[in-house]
C-alpha positions in Angstrom: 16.9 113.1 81.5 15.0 112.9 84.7 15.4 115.7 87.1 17.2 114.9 90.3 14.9 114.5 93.7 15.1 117.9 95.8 16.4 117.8 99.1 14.6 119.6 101.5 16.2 122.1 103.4 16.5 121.1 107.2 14.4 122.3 109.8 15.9 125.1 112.5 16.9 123.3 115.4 17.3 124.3 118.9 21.0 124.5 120.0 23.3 126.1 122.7 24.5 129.7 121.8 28.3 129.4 122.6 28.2 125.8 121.2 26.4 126.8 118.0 29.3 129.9 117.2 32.0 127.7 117.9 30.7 124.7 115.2 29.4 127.6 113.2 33.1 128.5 112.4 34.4 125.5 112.0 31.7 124.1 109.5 32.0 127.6 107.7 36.0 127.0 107.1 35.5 123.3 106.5 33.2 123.9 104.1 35.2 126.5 101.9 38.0 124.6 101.3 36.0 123.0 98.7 37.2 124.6 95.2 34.3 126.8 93.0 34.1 125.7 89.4 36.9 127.6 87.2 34.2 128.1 84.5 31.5 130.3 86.2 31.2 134.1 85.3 31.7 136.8 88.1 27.7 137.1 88.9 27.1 133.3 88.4 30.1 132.5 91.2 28.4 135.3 93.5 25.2 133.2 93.2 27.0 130.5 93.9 29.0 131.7 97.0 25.5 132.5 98.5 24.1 129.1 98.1 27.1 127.6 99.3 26.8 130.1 102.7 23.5 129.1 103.5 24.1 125.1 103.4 27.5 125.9 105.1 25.4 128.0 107.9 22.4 125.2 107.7 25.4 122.3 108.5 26.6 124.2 111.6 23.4 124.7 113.2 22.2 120.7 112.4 25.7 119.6 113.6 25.2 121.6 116.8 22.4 119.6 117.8 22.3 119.2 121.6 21.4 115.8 123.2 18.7 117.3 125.9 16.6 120.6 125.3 17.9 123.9 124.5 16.9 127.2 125.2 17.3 128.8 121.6 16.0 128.1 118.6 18.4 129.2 116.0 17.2 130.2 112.6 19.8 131.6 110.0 19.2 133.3 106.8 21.8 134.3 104.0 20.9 137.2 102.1 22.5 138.0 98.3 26.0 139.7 97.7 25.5 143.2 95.5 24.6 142.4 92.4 26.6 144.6 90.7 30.1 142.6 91.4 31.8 140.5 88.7 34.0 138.5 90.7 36.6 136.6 89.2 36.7 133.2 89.2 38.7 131.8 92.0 39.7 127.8 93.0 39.2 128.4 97.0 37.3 130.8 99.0 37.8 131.5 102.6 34.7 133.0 104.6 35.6 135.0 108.0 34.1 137.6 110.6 35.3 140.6 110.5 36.7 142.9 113.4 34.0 143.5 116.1 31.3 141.7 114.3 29.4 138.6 115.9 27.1 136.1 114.5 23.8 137.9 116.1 20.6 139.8 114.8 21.0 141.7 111.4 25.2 141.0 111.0 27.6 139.8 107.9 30.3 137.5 107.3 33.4 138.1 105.0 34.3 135.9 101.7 37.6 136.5 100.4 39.7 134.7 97.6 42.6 132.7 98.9 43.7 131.1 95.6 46.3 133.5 94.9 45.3 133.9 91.5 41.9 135.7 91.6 42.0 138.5 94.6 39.0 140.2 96.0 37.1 140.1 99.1 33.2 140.9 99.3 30.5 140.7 102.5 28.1 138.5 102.8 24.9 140.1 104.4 23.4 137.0 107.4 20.6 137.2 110.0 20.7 135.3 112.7 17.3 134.7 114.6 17.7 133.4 118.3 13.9 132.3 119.4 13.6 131.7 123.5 11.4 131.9 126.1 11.4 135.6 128.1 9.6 138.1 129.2 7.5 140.7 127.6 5.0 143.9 129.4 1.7 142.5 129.9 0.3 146.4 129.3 1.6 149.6 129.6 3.6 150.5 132.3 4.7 154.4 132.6 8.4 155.7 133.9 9.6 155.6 137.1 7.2 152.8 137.8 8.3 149.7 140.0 7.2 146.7 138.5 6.0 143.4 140.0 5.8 139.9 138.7 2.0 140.8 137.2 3.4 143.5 134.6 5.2 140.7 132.0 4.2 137.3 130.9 6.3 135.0 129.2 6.7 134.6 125.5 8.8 132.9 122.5 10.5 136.1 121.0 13.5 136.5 119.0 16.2 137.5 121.3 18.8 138.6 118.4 16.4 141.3 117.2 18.3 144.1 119.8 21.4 144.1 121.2 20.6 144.9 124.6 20.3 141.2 126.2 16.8 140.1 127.2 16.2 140.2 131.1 15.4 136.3 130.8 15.8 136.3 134.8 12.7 137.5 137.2 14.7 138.4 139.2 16.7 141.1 136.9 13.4 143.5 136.9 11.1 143.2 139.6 11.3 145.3 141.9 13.5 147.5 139.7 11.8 150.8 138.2 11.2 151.7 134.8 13.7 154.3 133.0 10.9 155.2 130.4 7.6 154.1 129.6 7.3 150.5 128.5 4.6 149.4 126.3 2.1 146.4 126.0 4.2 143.3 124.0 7.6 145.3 124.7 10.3 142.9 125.6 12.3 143.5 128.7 15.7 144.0 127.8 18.5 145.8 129.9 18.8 149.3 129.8 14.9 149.8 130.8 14.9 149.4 134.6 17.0 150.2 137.0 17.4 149.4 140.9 14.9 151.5 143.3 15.0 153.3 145.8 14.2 151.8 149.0 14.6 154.6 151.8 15.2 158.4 151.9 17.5 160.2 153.7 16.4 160.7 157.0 15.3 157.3 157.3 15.9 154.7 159.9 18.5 152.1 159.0 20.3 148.9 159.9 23.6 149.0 159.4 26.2 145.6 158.9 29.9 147.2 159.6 32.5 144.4 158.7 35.9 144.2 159.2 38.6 141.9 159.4 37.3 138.6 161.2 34.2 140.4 162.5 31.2 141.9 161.9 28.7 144.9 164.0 25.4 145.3 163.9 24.0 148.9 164.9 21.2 151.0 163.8 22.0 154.7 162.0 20.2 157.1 160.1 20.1 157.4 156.5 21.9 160.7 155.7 21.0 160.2 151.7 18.6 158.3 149.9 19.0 154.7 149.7 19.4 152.6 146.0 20.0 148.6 146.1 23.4 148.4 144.9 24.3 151.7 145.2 26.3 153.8 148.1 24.6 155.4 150.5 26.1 157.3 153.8 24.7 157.0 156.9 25.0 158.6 160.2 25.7 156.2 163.5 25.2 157.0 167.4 28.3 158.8 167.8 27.5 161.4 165.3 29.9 159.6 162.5 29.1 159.3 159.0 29.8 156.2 157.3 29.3 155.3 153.6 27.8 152.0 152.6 26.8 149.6 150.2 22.9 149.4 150.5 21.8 145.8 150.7 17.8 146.0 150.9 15.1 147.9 152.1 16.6 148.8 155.7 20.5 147.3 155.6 23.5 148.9 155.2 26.7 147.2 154.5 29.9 149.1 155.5 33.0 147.8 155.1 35.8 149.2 157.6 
């Protein structure tokens, strides 16, 4: 009997991130509804299932494919259920995502028997791969350090391989200062900068006092050091100290 031509298996494909986890879902339940064979042993139907996962996970990505560019690059892997289960054979198998877990980095999605004849429920170990253009340390860079547009270049890395989101965004981290030492190739990510300080206390300040339907411009004194973002009191002609927001290197915003 001749054998059968081999598909071959479908290219990663760019696709939006929200887009992609919604159709991910849906072809994942579509797909399931389709019955397993009656006739396959506990480790053959394991096998099975995990085939099954990765075309179901290959279908959402293809079908997610955007009509202009996108900024990820979605690759998806499906590993192998333990190979010590002997699941019964069961007529319908539902996949879901269990409480708290999302379809990102190193994760797992459920596969439980709906048939009401066989009953079990296993997890089905995924990695999901998110490839983009960010920014990564162009060389070492040591704590406390403020950086500037010259310490990271841009690079194609794999934004699913932390948690912490990538600071994709210039300006997220220039100008901010290092919370520990960052390291040639290191990917910016939040969590390693933070805002700066831009004045001490005892510095010379503008400050913006607004109020209902107007707004004063004086100059103050800094009575405490002075963090974009951040509050930050300040002392005005009269001898009153105000607390503000602290907008950039000399402003004050103080809301009365």
């Amino acid at each position: 009997m001749p054998s059968m031509p081999r598909c071959p298996k479908p290219e990663p494909v760019a696709v939006p991130l929200s887009a992609w986890r919604r159709r991910l879902l849906a072809a994942v339940v579509v797909s399931a509804a389709a019955p397993m064979a009656a006739a396959q042993t506990g480790q053959d139907q394991a096998a099975l299932i995990a085939e099954q996962s990765q075309a179901w996970l290959d279908q959402a990505v293809l079908a997610a494919r955007p009509t202009g560019a996108a900024p990820l690059r979605m690759v998806v892997q499906v590993g192998a259920l333990d190979s010590r289960l002997n699941l019964a054979p069961c007529a319908q198998v539902e996949p879901y995502l269990p409480p708290g877990v999302r379809l990102w980095g190193k994760t797992r999605v459920g596969l439980r028997c709906v048939d009401r004849v066989a009953r079990w429920n296993v997890f089905l170990p995924v990695q999901v791969q998110a490839f983009g253009p960010t920014w990564v340390m162009r060389s070492d860079v040591s704590s406390g350090s403020v950086l500037s547009l010259d310490d990271a270049v841009q690079a194609e890395v794999d934004w699913a391989q932390e948690n912490a989101s990538v600071l994709a965004d210039p300006d997220m981290w220039v100008g901010q200062t290092a919370t520990r030492a960052l390291r040639t190739g290191q990917v910016l990510r939040h969590g390693m900068v933070k805002p700066s300080q831009v004045f001490q206390a005892g510095s010379m300040v503008r400050i913006v006092a607004q109020g209902s339907g107007f707004t004063v411009r004086a100059n103050g004194q800094a009575v405490s050091d002075g963090v974009v973002g951040e509050m930050a009191r300040v002392r005005i002609d009269n001898g009153r100290i105000l607390s503000g927001v602290v907008l950039d290197m000399r402003t004050v915003r103080v809301n009365l």
